[in-house]
Backbone as CSV, one residue per row, in Angstrom:
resi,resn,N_x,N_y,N_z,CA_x,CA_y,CA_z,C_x,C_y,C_z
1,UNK,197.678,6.407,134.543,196.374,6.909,134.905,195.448,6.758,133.707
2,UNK,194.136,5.787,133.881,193.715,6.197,133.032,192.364,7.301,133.150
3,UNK,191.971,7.313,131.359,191.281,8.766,130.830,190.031,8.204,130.710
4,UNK,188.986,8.945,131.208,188.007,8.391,130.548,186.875,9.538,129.953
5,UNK,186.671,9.751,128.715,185.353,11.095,128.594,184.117,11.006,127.679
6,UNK,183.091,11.419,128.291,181.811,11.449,128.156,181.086,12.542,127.798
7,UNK,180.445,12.454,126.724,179.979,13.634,126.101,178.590,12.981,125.552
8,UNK,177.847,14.548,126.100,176.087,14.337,125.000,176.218,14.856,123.505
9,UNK,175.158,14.579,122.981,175.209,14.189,121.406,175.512,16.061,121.098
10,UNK,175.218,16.952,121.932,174.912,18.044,120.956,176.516,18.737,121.022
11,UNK,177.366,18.079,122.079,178.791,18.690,122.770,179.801,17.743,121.427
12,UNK,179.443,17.033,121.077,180.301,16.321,120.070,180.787,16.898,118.775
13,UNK,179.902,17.589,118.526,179.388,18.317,116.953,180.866,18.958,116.772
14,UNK,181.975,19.618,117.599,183.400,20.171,117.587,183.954,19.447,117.216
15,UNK,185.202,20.156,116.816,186.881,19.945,115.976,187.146,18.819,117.374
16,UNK,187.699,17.590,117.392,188.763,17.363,118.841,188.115,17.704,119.734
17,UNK,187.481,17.601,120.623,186.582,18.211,121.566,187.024,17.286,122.720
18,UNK,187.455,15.961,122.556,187.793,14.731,123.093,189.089,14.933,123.426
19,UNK,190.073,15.354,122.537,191.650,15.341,122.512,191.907,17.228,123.172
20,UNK,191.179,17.219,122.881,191.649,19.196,123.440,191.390,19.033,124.536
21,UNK,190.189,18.288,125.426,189.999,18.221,126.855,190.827,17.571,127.476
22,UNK,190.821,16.100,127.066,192.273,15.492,127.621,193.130,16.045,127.662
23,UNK,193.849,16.811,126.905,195.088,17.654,126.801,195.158,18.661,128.138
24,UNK,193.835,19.569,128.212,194.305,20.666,129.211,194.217,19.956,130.256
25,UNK,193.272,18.778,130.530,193.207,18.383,131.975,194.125,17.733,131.922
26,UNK,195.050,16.635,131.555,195.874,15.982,131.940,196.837,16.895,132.113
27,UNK,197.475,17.882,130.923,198.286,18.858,131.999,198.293,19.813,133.242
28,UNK,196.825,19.954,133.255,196.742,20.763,134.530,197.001,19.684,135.601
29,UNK,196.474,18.443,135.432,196.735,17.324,137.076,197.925,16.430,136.560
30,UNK,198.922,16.942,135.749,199.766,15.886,135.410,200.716,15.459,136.988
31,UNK,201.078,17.254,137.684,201.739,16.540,139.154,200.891,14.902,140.172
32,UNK,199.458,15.308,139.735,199.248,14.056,140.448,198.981,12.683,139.838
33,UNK,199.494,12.584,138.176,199.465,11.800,137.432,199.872,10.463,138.819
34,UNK,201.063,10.066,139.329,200.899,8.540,140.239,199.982,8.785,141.278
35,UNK,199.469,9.471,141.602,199.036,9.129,143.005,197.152,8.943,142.620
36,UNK,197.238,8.926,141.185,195.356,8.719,140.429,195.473,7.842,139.769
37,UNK,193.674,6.635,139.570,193.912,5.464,139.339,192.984,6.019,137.720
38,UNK,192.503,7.123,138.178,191.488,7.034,136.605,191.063,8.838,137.308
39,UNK,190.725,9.656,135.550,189.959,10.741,135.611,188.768,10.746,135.084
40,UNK,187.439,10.878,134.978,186.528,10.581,133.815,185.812,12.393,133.698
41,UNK,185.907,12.549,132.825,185.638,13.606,131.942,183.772,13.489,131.804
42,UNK,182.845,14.357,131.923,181.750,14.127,131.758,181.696,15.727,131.090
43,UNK,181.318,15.932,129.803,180.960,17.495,129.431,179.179,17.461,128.607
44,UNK,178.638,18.577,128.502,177.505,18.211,128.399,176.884,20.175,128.485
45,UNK,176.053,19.777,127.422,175.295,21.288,126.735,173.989,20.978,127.677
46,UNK,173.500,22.024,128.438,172.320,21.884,129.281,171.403,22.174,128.295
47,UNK,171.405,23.000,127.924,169.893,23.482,127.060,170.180,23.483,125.763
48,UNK,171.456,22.076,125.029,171.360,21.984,123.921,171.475,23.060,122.967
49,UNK,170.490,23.126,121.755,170.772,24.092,120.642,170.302,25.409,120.888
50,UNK,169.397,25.417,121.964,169.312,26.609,122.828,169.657,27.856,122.831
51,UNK,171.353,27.647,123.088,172.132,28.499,123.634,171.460,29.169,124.881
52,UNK,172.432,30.049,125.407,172.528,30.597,126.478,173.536,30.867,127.252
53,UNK,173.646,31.605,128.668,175.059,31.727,129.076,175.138,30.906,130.124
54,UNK,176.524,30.133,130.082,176.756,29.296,130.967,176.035,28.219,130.975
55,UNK,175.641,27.161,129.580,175.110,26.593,129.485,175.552,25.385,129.650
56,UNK,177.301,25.361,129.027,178.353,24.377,129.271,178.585,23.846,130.406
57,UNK,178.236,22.146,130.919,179.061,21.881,131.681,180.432,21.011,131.511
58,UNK,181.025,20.899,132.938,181.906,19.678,132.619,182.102,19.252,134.099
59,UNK,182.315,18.164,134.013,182.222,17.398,135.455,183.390,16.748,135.489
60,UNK,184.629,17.224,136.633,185.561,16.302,136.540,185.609,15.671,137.875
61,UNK,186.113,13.593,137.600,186.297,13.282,139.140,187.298,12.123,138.822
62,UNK,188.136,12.424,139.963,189.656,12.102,140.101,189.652,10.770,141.180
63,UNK,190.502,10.088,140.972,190.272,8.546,141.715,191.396,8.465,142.198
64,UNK,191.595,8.764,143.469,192.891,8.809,143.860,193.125,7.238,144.335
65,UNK,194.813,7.093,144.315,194.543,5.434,144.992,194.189,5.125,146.195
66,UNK,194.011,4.013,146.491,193.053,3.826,147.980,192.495,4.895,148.583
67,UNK,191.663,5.824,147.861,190.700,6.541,148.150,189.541,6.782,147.866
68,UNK,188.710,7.581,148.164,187.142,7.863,147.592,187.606,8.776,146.404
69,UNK,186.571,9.104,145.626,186.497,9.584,144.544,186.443,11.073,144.678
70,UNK,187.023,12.283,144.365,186.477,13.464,144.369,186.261,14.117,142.762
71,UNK,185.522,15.095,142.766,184.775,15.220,142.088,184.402,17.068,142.002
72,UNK,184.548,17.676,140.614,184.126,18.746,140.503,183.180,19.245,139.476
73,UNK,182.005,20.100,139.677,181.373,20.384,138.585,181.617,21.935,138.527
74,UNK,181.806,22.500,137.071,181.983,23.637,136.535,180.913,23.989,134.926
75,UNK,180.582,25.347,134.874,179.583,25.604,133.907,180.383,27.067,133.446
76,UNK,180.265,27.468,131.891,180.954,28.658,131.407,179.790,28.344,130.058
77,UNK,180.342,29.761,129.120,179.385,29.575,127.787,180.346,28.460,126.705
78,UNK,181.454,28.102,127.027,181.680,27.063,125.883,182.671,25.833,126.881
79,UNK,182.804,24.760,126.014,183.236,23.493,126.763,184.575,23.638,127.137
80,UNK,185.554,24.674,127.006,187.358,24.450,126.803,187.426,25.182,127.916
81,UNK,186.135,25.970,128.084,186.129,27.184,129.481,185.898,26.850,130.729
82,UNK,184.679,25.899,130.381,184.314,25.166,132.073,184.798,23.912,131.610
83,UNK,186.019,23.111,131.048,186.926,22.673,131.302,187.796,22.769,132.157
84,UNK,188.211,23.949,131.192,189.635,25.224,132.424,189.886,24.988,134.019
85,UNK,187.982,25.562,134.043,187.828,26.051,135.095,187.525,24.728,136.374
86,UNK,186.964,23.964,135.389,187.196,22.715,136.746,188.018,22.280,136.876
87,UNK,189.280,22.027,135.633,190.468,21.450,136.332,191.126,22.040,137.122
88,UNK,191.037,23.415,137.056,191.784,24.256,138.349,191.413,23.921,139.631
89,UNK,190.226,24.048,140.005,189.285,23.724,140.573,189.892,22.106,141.338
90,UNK,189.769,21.110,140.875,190.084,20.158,141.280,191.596,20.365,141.044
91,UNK,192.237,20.542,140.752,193.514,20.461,140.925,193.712,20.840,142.502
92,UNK,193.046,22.082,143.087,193.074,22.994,144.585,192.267,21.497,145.723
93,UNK,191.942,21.041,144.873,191.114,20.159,146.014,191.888,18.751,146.231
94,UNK,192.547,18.511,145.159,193.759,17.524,145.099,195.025,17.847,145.969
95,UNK,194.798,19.002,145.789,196.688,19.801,146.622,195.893,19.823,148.157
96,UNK,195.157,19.372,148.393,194.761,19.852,149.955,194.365,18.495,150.191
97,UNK,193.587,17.836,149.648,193.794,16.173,149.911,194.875,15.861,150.227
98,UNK,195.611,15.623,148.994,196.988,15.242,149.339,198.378,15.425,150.348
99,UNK,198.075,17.356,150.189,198.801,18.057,151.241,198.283,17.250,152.938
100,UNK,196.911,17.046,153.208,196.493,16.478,154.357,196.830,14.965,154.864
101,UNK,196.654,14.404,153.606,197.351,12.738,153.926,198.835,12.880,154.132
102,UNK,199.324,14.068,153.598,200.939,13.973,154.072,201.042,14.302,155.513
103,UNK,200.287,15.326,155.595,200.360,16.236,156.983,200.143,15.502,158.146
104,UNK,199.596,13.974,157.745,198.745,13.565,158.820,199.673,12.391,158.836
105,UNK,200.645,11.779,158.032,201.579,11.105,157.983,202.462,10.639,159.210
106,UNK,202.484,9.645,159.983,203.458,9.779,161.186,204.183,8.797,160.997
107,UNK,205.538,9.368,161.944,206.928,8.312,161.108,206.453,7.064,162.388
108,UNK,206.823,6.455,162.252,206.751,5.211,162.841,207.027,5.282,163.907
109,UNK,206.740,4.624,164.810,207.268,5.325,166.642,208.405,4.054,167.253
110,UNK,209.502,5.051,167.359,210.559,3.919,167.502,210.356,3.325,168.706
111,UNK,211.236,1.874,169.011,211.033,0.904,170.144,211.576,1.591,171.135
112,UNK,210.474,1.541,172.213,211.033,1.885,173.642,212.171,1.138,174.435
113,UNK,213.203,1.548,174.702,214.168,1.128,175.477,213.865,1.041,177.074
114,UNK,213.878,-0.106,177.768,214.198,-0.271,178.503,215.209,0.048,179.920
C-alpha cells in the first residue's frame, strides 16, 4: 500500500510530523493494508499562526482496489488528534464497505441438472 502525505507550510514547523502520522494511521488501517491501493494524508492549520480551537485538520482517503475512493475529514486543536480521530473514523467506514462487499458476495450458482 502505498503512503502518501501532504502538509501546509505552517503544519511542518514539528518534530516527525510526517513519520508520527504515518505511524498511527498505518496502524490503525493496517487490517486493510491488501485490500488498499494508496492512503494520502492531507493535514493542514486553518487559521495558521492564529491559533484557535479546532483549528487542525486532517483529511484521510483510502483507495480501495477496484473501487472509488473514500475519504474522511477530521478537525481537533493539534495534528496527532484529528489524526486519531479520522483514522478511526475511516477505519468504521472501511469495516462497513468491506463488511458489505462480503455480505453481498454470492457463491456461484451451481449447474442445473437435468
Amino acid at each position: 500500500m502505498q503512503f502518501q502525505f501532504n502538509s501546509d507550510s505552517s503544519v511542518m514547523g514539528t518534530d516527525n510530523v510526517a513519520e508520527r502520522i504515518e505511524n498511527q494511521v498505518r496502524h490503525k488501517l493496517a487490517r486493510f493494508e491488501d485490500r488498499l491501493t494508496r492512503l494520502e494524508v492531507h493535514v493542514s492549520d486553518e487559521n495558521a499562526r492564529k491559533g484557535g480551537a479546532d483549528d487542525k485538520t486532517c483529511l484521510i482517503e483510502a483507495r480501495p482496489r477496484g473501487g472509488k475512493p473514500l475519504g474522511v475529514t477530521e478537525h481537533a486543536s493539534d495534528i496527532d488528534t484529528a489524526a486519531r480521530k479520522a483514522a478511526n473514523v475511516l477505519a468504521q467506514r472501511l469495516e462497513r464497505h468491506f463488511g458489505k462487499s462480503e455480505k453481498h458476495k454470492h457463491e456461484p450458482r451451481p449447474d442445473k441438472v437435468l
